[in-house]
Legacy VTK file of the C-alpha trace (Angstrom):
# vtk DataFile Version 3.0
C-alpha trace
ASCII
DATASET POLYDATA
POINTS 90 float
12.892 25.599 -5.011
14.277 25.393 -8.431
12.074 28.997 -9.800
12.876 29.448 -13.064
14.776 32.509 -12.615
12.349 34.093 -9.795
12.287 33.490 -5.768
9.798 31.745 -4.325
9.136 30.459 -0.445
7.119 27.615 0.432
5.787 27.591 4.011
4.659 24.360 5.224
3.177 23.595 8.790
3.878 19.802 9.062
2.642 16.936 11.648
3.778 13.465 11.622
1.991 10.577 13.591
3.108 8.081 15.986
1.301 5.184 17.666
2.617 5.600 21.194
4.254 8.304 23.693
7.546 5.906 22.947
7.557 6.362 19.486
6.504 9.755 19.055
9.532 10.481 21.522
11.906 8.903 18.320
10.319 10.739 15.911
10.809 13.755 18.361
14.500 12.934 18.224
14.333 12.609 13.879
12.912 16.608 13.682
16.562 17.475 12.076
16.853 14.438 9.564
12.998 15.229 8.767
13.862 19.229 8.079
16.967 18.431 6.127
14.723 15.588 3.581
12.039 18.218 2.923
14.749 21.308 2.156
16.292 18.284 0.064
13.382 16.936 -1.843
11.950 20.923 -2.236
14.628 22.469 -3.219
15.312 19.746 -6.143
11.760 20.694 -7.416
10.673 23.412 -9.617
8.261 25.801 -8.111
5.460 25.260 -10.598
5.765 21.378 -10.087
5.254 21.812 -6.445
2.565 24.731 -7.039
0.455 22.056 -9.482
0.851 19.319 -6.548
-2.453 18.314 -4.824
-1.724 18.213 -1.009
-1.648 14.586 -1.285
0.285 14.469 -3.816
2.800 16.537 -2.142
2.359 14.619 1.050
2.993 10.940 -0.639
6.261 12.403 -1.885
7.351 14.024 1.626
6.800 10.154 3.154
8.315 8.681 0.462
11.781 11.015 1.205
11.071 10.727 4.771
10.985 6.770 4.603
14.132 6.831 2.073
16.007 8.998 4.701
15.587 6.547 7.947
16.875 3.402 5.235
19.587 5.157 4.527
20.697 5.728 7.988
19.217 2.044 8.747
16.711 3.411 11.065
13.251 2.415 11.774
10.666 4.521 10.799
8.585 5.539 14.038
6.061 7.476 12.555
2.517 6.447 10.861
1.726 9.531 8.749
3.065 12.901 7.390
-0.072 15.582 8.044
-0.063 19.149 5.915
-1.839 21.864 7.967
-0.586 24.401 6.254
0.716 25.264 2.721
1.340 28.973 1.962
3.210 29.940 -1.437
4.873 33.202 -2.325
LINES 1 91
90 0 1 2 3 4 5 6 7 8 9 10 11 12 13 14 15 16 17 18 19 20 21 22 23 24 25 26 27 28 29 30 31 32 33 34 35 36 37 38 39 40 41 42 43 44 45 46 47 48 49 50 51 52 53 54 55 56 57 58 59 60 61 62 63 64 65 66 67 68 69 70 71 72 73 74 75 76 77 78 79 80 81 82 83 84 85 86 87 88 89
């Protein structure tokens, strides 16, 4: 995260839901191209913009990268929802 001089770690314990066994198997498959969008989109942000977010806030914008990530790569998107069990700042 972009800290204004100071480092900072976000941990986030993440979910994402699927319909059926099938599709959960694809996401399954996406774990890498889903780790890489949130370093991406987290990194780009400044810690106190991230720090203000409500947890849905900051879950909208996760599926929104997420989403933007399988068009790129012309993949489907075979999840349903990004869940946020977990959000500890340091």
């Amino acid at each position: 995260m972009n800290t204004e001089g100071y480092e900072h770690y976000l941990l986030l314990d993440l979910a994402l839901t699927a319909s059926n066994e099938e599709l959960a198997n694809k996401v399954e498959s996406a774990i890498p191209l889903i780790q890489s969008s949130t370093v991406n989109l987290l990194t780009n942000m400044n810690y106190s913009d991230i720090r203000s977010m409500s947890v849905v806030e900051l879950r909208q914008k996760l599926l929104d990268e997420y989403k933007k990530a399988y068009e790129e790569l012309k993949m489907t998107v075979t999840f349903n929802d990004v869940l946020i069990s977990k959000m500890v700042f340091q």
